[in-house]
C-alpha positions in Angstrom: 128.0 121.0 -112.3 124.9 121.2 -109.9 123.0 119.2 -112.7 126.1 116.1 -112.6 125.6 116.5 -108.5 121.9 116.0 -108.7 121.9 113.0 -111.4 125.2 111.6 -109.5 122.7 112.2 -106.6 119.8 110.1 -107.7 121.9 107.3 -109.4 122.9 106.7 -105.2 119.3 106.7 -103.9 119.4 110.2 -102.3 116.4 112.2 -102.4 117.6 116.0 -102.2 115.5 118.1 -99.4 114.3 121.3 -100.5 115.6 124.3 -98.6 113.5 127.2 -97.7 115.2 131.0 -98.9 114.7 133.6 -96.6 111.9 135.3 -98.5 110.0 132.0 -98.5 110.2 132.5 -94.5 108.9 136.2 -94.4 106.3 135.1 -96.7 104.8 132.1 -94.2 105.5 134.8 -91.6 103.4 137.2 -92.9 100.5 135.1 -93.8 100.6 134.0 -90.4 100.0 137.4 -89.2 97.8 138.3 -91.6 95.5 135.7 -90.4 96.1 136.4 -86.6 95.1 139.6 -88.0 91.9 138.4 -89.9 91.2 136.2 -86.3 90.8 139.5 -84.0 89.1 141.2 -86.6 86.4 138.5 -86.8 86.2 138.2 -82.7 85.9 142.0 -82.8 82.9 142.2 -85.0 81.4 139.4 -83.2 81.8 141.4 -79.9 78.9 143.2 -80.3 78.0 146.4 -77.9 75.1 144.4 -76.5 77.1 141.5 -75.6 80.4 144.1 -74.6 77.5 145.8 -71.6 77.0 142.9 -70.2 80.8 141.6 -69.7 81.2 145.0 -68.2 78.1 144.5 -66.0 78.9 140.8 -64.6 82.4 142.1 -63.7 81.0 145.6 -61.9 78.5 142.7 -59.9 80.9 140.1 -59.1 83.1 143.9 -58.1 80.5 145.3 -55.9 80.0 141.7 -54.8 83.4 141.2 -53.4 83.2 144.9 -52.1 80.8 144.1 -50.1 81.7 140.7 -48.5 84.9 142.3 -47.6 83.3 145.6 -46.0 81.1 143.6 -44.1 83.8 141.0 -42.8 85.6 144.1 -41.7 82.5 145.7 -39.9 82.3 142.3 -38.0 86.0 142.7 -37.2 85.5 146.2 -35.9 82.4 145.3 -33.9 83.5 141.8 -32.0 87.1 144.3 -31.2 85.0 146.9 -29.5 82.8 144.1 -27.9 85.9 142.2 -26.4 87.6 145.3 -25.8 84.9 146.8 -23.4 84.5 143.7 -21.8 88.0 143.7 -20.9 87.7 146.7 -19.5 84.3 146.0 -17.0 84.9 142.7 -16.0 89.5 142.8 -15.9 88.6 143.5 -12.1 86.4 140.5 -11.6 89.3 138.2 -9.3 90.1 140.9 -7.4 86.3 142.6 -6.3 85.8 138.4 -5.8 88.2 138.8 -2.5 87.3 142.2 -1.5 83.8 141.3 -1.2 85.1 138.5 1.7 86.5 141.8 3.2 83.1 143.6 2.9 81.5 140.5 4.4 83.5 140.5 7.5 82.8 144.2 8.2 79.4 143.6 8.0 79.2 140.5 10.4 81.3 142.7 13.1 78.7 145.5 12.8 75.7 143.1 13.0 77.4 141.2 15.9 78.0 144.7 18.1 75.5 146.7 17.3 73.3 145.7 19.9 75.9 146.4 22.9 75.0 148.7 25.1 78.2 150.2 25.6 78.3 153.8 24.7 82.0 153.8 23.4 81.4 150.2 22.1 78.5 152.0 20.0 81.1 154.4 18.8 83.3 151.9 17.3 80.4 150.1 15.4 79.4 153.5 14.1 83.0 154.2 12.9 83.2 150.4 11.4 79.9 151.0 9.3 80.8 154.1 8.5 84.0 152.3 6.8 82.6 149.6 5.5 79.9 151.8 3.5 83.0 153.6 2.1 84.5 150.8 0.9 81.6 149.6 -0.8 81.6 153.4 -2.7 84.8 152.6 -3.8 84.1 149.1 -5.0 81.0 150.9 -6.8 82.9 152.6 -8.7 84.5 149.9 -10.1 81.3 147.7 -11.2 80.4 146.1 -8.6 76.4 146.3 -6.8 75.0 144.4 -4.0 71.6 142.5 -4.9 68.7 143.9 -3.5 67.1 140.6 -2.4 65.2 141.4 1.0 61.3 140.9 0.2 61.9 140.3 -3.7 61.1 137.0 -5.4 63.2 133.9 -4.8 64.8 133.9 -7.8 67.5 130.1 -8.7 69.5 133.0 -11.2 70.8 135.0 -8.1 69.7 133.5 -5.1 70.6 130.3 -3.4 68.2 128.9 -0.5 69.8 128.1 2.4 66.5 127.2 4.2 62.8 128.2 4.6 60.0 128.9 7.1 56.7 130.6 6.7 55.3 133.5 7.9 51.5 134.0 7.2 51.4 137.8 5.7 54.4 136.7 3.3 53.9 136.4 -0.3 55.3 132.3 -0.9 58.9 132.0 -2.3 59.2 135.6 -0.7 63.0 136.0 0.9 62.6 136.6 4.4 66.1 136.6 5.2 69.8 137.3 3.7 72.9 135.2 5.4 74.9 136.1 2.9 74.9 139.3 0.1 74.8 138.9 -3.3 76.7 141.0 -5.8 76.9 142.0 -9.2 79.9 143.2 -11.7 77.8 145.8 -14.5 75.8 143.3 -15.9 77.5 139.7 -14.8 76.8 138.0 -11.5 79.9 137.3 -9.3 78.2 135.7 -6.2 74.4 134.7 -6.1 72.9 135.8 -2.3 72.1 133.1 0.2 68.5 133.4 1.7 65.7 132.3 3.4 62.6 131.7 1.6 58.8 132.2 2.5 57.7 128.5 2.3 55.3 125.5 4.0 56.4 122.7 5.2 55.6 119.9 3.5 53.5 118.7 6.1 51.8 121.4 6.7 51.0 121.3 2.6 49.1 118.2 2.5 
């Protein structure tokens, strides 16, 4: 009967397809893996010790590489906290020692306007007013801030702003003769530059 199908078959111009069995397809299956198999073996043996050390050495490197990028990046981290962390803390008070040193200023300029009275009990209440005012400026110490020592020191355009000059023969030149107005620091940061007189000819007298 299947030989009438297959002549009746070809007579009509059919060409009959071959089917695979099912232990056709375990046999492609298992050559395929049989030569997956052979594959690994063959990269294996070409994977030599030699050439296995350094694989293993280029990733340690390029490990310890990363390692240390990131132990550094967090070492700079830790380092520019601490840095803007203690700045914070010496220079948070910077506005505010700004306006008590206008305060400080003004006890000064009473003292330095009474102290030459010549009334006793007026003498009594410039001694009690300095005696205040160098309080306060303990307190504002402790806090950062420092006058600038700037009578008979070096002009000097970083702290010191001239308000004028004259000259005076036994004075070194660009020697500050005078302070109208103090200058203070905050730790390490100037908050006002003094305003002096300087130690200088006059231009005529120059030429």
């Amino acid at each position: 009967m299947d030989q009438e199908n297959l002549e009746l078959k070809k007579e009509q111009g059919e060409t009959e397809i071959p089917v695979k069995t099912e232990s056709a397809k375990s046999s492609d299956e298992t050559e395929e893996i049989e030569t997956t198999a052979v594959e690994e073996d063959e990269a294996e043996e070409e994977a030599t010790p030699e050439s296995l050390l350094i694989k293993t050495q280029k990733e340690l490197d390029e490990f310890k590489s990363k390692y240390f990028y990131l132990a550094a990046e967090m070492d700079n981290l830790k380092k520019r906290s601490e840095k803007e962390r203690s700045n914070y803390i010496k220079y948070s008070n910077e506005n505010i020692l700004r306006d008590l040193i206008d305060v400080q200023d003004n006890f000064e300029r009473t003292v330095n306007a009474l102290r030459n009275d010549p009334d006793e009990k007026m003498k009594n209440i410039v001694f009690g007013i300095d005696m205040i005012a160098n309080q306060f400026m303990e307190v504002l110490g402790n806090y950062g801030l420092k006058k600038l020592d700037c009578l008979g020191k070096e002009f000097d355009p970083n702290f010191h702003e001239a308000l004028g000059k004259k000259f005076v023969e036994n004075k070194k030149e660009m020697e500050i003769l005078e302070v109208s107005m103090n200058g203070f620091m905050i730790n390490d940061r100037l908050l006002r530059e003094a305003k002096v007189i300087v130690n200088q000819k006059d231009d005529e007298e120059n030429k």
